[in-house]
C-alpha positions as CSV (number, residue, x, y, z in Angstrom):
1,X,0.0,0.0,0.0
2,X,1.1,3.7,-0.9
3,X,1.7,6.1,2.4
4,X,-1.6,7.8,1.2
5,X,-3.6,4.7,1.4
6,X,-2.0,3.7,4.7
7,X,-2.9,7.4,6.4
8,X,-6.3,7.0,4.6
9,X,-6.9,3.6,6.5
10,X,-5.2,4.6,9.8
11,X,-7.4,8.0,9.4
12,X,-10.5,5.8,8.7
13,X,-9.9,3.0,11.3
14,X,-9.5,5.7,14.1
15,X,-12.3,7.7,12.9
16,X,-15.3,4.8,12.4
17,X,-14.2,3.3,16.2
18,X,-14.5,6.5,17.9
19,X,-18.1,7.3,16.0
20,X,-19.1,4.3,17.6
21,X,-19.3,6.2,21.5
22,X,-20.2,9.6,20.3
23,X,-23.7,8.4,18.3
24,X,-24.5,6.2,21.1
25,X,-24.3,9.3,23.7
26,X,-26.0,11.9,21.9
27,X,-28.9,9.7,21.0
28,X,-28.7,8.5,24.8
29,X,-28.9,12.4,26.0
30,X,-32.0,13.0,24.4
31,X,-33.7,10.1,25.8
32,X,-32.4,10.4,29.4
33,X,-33.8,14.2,29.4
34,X,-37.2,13.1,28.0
35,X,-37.2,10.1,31.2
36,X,-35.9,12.7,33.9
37,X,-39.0,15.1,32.4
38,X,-40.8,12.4,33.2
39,X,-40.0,11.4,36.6
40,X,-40.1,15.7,37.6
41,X,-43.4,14.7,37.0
42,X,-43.7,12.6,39.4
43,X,-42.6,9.1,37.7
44,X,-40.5,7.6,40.3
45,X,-40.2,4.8,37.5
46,X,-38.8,7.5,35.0
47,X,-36.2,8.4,37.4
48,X,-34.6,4.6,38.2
49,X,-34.6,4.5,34.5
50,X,-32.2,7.1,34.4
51,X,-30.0,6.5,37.0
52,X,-29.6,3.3,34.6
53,X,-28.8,4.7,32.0
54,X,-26.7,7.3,33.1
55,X,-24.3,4.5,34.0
56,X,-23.9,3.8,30.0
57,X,-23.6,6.9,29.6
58,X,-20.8,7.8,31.4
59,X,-18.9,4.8,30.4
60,X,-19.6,5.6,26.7
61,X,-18.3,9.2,27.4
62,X,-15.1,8.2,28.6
63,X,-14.6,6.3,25.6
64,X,-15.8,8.6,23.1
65,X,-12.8,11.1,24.7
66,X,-10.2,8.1,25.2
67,X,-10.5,7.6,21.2
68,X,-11.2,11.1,19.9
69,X,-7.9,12.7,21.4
70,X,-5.8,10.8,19.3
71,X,-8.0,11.4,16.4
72,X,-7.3,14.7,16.6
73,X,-3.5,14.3,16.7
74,X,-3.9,12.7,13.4
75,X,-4.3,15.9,12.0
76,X,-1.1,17.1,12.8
77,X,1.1,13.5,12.3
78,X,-0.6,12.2,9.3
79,X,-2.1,14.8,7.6
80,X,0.3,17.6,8.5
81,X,-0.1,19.8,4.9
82,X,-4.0,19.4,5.6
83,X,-3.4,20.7,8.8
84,X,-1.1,23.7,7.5
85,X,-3.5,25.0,5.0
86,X,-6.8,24.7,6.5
87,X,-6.0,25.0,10.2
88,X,-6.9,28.7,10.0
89,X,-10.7,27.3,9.2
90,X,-11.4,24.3,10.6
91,X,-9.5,25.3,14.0
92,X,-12.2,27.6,15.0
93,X,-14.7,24.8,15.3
94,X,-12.8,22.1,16.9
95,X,-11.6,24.7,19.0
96,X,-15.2,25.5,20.5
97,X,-16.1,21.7,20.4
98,X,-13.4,21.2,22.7
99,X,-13.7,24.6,25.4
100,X,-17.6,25.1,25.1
101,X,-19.7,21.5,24.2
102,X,-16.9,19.5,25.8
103,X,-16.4,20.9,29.2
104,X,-20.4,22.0,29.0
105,X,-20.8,17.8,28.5
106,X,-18.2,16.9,31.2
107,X,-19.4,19.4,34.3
108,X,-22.9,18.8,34.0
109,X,-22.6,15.0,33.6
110,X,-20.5,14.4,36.9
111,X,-23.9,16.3,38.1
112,X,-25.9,14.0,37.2
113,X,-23.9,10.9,37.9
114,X,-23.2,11.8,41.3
115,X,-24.9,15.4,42.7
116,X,-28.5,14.2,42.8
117,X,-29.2,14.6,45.7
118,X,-27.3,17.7,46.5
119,X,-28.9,19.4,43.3
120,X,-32.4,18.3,44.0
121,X,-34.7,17.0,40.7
122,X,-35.8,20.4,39.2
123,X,-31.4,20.6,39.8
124,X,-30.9,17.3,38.2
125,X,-33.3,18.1,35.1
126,X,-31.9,21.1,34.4
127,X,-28.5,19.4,34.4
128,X,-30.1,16.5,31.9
129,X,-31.3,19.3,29.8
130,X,-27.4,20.8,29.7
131,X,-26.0,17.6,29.0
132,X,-28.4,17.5,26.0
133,X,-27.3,21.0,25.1
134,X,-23.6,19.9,25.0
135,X,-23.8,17.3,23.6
136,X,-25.5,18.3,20.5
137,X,-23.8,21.0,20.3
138,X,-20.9,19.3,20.5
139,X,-22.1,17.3,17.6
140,X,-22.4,20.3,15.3
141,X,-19.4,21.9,15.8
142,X,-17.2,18.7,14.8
143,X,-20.4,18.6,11.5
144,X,-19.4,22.3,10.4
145,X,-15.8,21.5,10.3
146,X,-16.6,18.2,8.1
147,X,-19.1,19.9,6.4
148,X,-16.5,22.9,5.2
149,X,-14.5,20.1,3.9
150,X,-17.7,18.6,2.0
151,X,-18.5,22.3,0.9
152,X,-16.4,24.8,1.6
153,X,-17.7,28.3,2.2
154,X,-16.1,31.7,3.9
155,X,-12.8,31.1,2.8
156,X,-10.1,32.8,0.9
157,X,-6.5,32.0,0.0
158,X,-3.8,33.8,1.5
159,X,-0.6,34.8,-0.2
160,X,1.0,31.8,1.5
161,X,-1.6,28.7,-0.1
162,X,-3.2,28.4,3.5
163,X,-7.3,28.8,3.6
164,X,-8.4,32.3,5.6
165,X,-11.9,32.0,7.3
166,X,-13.7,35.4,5.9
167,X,-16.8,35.0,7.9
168,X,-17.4,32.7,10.9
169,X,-21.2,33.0,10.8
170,X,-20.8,31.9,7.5
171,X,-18.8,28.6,8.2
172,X,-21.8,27.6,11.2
173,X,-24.3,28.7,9.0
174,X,-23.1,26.8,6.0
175,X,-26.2,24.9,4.0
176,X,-24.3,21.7,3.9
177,X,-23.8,21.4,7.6
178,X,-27.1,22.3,8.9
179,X,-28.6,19.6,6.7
180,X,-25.9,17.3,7.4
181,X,-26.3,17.6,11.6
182,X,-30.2,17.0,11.3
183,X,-29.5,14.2,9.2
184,X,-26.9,12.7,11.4
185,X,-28.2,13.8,15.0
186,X,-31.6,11.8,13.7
187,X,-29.0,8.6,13.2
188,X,-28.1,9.0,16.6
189,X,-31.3,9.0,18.0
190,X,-31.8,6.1,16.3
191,X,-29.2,4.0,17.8
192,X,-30.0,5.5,21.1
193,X,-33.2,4.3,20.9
194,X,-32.6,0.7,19.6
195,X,-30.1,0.6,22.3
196,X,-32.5,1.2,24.9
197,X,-35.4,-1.1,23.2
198,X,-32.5,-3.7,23.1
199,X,-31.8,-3.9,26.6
200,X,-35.2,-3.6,27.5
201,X,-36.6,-6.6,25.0
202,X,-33.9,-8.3,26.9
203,X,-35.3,-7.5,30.5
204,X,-38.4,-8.7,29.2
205,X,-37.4,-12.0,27.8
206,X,-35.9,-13.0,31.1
207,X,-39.2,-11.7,32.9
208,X,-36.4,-9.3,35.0
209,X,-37.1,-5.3,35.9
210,X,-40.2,-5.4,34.5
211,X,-41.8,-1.8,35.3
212,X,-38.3,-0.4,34.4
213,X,-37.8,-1.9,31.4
214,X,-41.2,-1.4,30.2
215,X,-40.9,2.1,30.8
216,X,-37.9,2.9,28.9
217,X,-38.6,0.3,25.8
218,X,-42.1,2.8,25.5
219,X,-40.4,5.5,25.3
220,X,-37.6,4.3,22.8
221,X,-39.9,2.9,20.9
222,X,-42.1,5.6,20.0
223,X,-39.2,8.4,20.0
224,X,-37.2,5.2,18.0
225,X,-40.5,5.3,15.3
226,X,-40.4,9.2,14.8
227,X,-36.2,9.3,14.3
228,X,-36.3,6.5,11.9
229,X,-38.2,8.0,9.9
230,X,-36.9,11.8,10.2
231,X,-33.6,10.1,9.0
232,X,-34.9,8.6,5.8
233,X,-37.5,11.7,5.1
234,X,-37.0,14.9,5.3
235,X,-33.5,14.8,6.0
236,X,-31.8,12.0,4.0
237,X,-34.1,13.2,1.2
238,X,-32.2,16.2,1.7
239,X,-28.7,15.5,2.5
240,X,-29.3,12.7,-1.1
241,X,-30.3,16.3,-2.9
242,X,-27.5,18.4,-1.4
243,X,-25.1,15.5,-2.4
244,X,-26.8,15.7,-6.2
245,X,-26.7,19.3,-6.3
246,X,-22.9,19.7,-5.4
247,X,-21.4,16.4,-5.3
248,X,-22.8,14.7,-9.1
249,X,-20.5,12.7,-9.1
250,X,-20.3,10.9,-5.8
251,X,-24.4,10.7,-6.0
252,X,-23.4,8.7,-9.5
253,X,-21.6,6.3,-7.4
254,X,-23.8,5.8,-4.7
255,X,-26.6,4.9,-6.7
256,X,-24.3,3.1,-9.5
257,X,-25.8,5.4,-12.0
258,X,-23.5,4.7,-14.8
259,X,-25.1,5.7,-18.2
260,X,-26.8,9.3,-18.5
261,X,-30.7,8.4,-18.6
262,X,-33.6,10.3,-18.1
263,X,-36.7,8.8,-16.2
264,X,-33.4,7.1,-14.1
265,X,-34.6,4.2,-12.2
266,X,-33.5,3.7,-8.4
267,X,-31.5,0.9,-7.9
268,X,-32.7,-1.5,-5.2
269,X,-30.0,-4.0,-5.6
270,X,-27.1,-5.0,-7.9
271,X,-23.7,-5.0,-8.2
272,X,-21.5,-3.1,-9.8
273,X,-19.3,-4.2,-12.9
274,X,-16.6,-1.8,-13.2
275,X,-15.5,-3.8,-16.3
276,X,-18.7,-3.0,-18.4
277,X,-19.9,0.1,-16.4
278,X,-23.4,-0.8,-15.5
279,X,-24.7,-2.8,-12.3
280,X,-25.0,-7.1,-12.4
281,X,-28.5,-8.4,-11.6
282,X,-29.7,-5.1,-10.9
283,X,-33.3,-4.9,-9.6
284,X,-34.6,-1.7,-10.1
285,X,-37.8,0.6,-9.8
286,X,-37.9,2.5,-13.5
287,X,-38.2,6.7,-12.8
288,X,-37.9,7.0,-9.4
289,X,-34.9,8.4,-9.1
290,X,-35.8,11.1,-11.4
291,X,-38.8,11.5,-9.7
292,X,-36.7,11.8,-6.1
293,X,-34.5,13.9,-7.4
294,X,-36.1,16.7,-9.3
295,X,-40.2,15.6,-8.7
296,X,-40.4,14.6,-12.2
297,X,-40.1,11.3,-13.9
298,X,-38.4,12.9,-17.2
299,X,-35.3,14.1,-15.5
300,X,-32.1,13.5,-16.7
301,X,-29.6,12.2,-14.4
302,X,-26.4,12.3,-15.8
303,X,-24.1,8.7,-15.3
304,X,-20.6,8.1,-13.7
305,X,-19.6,7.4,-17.3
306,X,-19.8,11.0,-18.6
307,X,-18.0,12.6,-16.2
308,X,-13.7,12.6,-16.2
309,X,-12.7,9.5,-14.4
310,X,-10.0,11.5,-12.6
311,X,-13.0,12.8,-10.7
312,X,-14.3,9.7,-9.7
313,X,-14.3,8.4,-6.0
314,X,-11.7,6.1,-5.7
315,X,-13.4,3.3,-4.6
316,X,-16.8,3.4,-6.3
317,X,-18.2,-0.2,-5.1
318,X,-17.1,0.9,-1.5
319,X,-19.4,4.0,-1.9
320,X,-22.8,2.1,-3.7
321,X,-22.6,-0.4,-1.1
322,X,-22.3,1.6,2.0
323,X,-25.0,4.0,0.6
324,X,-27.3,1.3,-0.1
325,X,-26.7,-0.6,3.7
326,X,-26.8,2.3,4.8
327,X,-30.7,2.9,3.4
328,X,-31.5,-0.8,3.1
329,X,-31.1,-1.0,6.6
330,X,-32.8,2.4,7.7
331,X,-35.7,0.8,5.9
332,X,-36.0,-2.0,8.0
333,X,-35.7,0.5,11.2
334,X,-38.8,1.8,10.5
335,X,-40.5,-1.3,10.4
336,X,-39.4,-2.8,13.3
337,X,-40.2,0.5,15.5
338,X,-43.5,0.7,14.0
339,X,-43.8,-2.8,14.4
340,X,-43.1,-2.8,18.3
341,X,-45.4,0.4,18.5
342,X,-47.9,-1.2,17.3
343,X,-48.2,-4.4,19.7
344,X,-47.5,-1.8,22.3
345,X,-50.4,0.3,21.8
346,X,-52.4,-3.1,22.3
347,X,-50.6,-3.8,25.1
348,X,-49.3,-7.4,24.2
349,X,-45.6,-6.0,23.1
350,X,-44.7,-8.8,26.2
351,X,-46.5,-11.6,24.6
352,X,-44.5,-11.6,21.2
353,X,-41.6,-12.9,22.2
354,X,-40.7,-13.2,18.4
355,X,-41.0,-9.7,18.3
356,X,-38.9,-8.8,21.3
357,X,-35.9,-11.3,20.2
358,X,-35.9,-9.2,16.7
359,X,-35.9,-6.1,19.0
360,X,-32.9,-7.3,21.4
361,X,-30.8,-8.5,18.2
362,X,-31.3,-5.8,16.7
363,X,-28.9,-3.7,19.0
364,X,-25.7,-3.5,16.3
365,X,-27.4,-2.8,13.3
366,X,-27.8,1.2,14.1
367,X,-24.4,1.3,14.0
368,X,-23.3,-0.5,11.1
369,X,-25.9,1.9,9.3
370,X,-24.3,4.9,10.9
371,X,-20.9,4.0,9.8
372,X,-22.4,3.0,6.4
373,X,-23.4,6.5,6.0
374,X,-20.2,8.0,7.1
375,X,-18.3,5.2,4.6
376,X,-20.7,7.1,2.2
377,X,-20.1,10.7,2.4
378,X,-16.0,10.9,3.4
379,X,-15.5,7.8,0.0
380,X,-17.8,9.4,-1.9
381,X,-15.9,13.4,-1.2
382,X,-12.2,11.3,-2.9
383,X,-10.3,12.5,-4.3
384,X,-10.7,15.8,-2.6
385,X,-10.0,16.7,1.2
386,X,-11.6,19.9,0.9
387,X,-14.2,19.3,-2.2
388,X,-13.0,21.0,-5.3
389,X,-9.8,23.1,-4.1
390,X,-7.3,20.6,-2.3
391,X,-7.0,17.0,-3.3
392,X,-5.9,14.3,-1.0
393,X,-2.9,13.2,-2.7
394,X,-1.8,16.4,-1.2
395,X,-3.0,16.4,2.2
396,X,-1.0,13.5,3.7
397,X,2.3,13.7,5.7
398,X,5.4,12.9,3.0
399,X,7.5,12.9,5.9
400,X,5.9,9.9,7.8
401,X,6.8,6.5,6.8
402,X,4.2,3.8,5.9
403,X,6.2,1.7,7.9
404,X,5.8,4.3,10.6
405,X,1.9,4.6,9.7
406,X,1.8,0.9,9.6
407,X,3.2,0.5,12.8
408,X,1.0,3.2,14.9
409,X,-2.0,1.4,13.0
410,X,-1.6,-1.6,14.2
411,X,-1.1,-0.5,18.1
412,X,-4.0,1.7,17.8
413,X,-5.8,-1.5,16.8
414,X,-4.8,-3.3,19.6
415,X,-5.0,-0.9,22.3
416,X,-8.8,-0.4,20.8
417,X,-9.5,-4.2,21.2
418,X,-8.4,-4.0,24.9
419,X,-10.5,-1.1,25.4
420,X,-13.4,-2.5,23.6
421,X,-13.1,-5.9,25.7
422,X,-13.2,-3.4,28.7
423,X,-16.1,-1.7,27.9
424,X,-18.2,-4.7,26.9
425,X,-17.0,-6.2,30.3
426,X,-18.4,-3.3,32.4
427,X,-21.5,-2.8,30.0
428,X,-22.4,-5.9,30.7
429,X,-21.8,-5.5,34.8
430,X,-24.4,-2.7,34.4
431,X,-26.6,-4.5,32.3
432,X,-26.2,-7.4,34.8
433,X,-26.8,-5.4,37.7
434,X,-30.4,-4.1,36.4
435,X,-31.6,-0.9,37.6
436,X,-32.1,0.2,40.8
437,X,-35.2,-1.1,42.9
438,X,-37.9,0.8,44.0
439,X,-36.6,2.1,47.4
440,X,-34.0,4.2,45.4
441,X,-37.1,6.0,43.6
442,X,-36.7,9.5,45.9
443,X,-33.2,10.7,46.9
């Protein structure tokens, strides 16, 4: 392998393990402040759910930090030219995740996790509702930095080659990553929610913590229902037109649209023949894709074929198949959450037990589709670092070995394994542990 494709896998390994913590605690924080609104309101129930899951939480925090530091280091060992010639942009934002959302997330979560009592409940809401805050916020800071990279705005070059920010409202307020942070903050509530439905179908099989875990399946459930469907309309329908609108290429790929057609069908499956240009097997719904794209059936959509192949992403299989496990699998969300919503509005969720298996196996598949859909967008964006002006071919470090890569990658990977062996042994303490019983209702 080249030393770009070694920093592009070290960059990529690093990156997809740490997404796993960060989309499981910001979907978590919403759910945890809509429980402790509950139990303010007198749901003693509510409130031993949280304590629960505050536990996760705060395990899953730790980790998200333990693996994002590094990740940030990257920028500077790896991708050093990247670094020296858009730091002057993208510094601003992962400047303020780190010294506002951060340190917002860190404060108010020790709060929670141990000042209950000292805080009182209207205390300990408020401090659910900042942890949301940060959290989130968090979230969109690190989305305007990617999304400046996706689309760059309020920039100029300086005499040196470096990237000036002209206008800072203008990098938060950029289209791209207000669309992208409502698409990807909805993925996150997604896995939240299956999480929680997860563990609670589990509960509920053994015939363990049953008031708790009924409690907090409901309410993933029905929040679960309502995100799953946020993230496949309005916003993927919107982040698919953005990427259309700006990106024409990638959108070829992902929806291995090779030949220029009008009334394009949407491929539902097939594979793609890179030999012939066009996809194997391909079972597809004729129009629709027009029809998505410009709400006509007549539109053209121009094909991967007719535009320079120097341009192409550089792994075009890697980017149709993400994208399409990525919404294969969102697709099946949604009818699973409004499966389970509907046997719980009759009250017999506890009696399908076929139901409640599919519900507690379900518990990876979030993530897979999360990292599909990051797979999607940072593939599909090659061979540009910052779309359009820096390619990169250019970004990288020249002065870092790809044995030196090589070697880092490889001790990253096993110092993750150890750490993901830890935090599967004390997830599974909590899990084992259950909630707390009723006598721990009132502080």
């Amino acid at each position: 392998m080249s030393d770009l494709d070694l920093h592009r896998l070290h960059f990529g390994f690093t990156i997809a393990y740490h997404y796993l913590f960060p989309q499981l605690t910001m979907g978590l924080a919403l759910l945890i402040f809509v429980l402790k609104t509950m139990a303010v309101r007198g749901d003693g129930v509510a409130n031993r759910c949280v304590r629960f899951w505050l536990k996760i939480f705060g395990i899953t925090f730790v980790m998200g930090v333990v693996t994002g530091i590094p990740m940030e280091f990257q920028f500077g060992t790896n991708w050093s030219r990247f670094a020296a010639a858009s730091g002057g942009v993208i510094g601003q934002t992962l400047a303020m995740e780190g010294v506002f959302a951060f340190f917002l997330e860190s404060t108010f979560l020790y709060l929670l996790l141990f000042a209950e009592k000292k805080i009182g409940q209207r205390g300990h809401w408020i401090a659910s509702l900042a942890l949301l805050v940060g959290t989130w916020l968090s979230g969109y800071f690190i989305i305007c930095t990617n999304a400046w990279m996706q689309h760059p705005v309020a920039y100029e070059i300086g005499a040196d080659g470096a990237f000036e920010l002209t206008s800072f409202w203008g990098l938060l307020t950029n289209r791209w990553a207000v669309v992208e942070y409502l698409h990807t903050m909805m993925g996150s509530v997604v896995t939240g929610c299956f999480a929680m439905a997860s563990i609670g179908a589990y509960y509920l099989l053994r015939g363990e913590h049953l008031e708790v875990a009924r409690r907090f399946t409901l309410v993933a459930v029905v929040i679960g229902l309502v995100g799953s469907v946020l993230v496949a309309f309005p916003t993927g329908d919107m982040q698919a037109k953005l990427v259309y609108e700006h990106h024409p290429v990638a959108f070829a790929a992902m929806e291995g649209h090779f030949r220029t057609d009008e009334s394009a069908a949407l491929v539902i499956i097939g594979q793609p023949n890179m030999a012939t240009l066009q996809l194997d097997n391909a079972i597809e719904l004729p129009g629709l894709l027009s029809f998505l794209t410009h709400s006509r059936w007549d539109a053209e959509i121009t094909g991967l074929a007719d535009f320079d192949p120097d341009l192409w992403p550089t792994n075009v299989p890697a980017v149709y198949y993400a994208y399409h496990i990525m919404a294969g699998l969102g697709t099946i969300f949604i009818l699973i959450m409004a499966g389970v919503c509907v046997y719980v509005w009759r009250g017999v969720l506890e009696a399908r037990r076929w139901l409640l298996w599919i519900l507690m196996l379900s518990l990876p598949f979030p993530f897979i589709a999360n990292t599909a859909g990051w797979m999607t967008t940072e593939m599909g964006r090659q061979p540009w670092v910052v779309y359009g002006i820096m390619r990169t071919a250019d970004a990288h470090s020249d002065h870092v070995s790809s044995g030196n890569t090589l070697f880092t990658l490889l001790g990253f990977a096993g110092l993750y394994a150890l750490l993901s062996v830890l935090y599967l042994f004390l997830a599974a303490r909590i899990v084992a542990e259950g909630p707390p019983d009723a006598a721990a209702e009132t502080p």
